[in-house]
C-alpha positions as CSV (number, residue, x, y, z in Angstrom):
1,X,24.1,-10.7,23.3
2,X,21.3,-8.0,23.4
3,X,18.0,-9.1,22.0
4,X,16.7,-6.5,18.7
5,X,14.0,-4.5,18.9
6,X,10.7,-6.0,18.8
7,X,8.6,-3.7,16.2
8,X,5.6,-2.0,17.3
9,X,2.0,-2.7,16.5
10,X,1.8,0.5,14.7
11,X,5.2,0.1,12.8
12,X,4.0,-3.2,11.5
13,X,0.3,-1.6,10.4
14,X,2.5,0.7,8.2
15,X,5.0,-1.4,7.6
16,X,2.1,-3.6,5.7
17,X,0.3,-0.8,4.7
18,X,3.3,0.7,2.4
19,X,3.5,-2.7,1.0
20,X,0.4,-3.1,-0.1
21,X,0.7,0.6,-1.9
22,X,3.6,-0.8,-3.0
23,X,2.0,-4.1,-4.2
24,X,-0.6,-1.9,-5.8
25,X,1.6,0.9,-7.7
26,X,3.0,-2.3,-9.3
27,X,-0.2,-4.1,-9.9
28,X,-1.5,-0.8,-11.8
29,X,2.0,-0.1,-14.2
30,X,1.4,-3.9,-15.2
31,X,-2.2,-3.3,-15.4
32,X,-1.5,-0.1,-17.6
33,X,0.5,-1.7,-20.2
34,X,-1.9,-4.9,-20.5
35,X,-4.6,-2.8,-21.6
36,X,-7.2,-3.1,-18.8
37,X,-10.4,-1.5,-18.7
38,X,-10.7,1.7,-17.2
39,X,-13.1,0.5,-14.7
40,X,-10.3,-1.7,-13.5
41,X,-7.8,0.7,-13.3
42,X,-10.2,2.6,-11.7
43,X,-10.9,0.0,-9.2
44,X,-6.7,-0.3,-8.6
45,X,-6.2,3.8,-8.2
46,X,-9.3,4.3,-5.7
47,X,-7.5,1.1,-3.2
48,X,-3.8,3.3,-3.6
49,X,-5.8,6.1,-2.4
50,X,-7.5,4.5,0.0
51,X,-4.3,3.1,1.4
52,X,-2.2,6.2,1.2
53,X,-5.3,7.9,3.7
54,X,-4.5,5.1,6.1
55,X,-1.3,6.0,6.2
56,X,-1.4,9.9,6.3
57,X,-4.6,9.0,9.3
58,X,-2.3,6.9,11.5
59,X,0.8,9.3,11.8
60,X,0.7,11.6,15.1
């Protein structure tokens, strides 16, 4: 039997990375209908951005 493919380093860093947007897209709908400040919402949006730049930077 042939061993799978190991993933790479890099496909692992996005692999986490879209979880975490993931992670945070849900944390922010559930944040939305709870009511949150908007400093906290704030606080959620600016980390999705933040994330979705680290994934647009790392692409070749």
């Amino acid at each position: 039997m042939g061993l799978l493919p190991q993933p790479r380093l890099q496909n692992k860093f996005m692999n986490c990375v879209k979880e975490e947007i993931s992670r945070l897209e849900f944390e922010l709908s559930e944040a939305e209908n709870a009511c949150v400040s908007l400093q906290q919402l704030r606080k959620i949006k600016t980390r999705i951005k933040l994330y979705k730049g680290l994934r647009k930077s790392s692409k070749v």
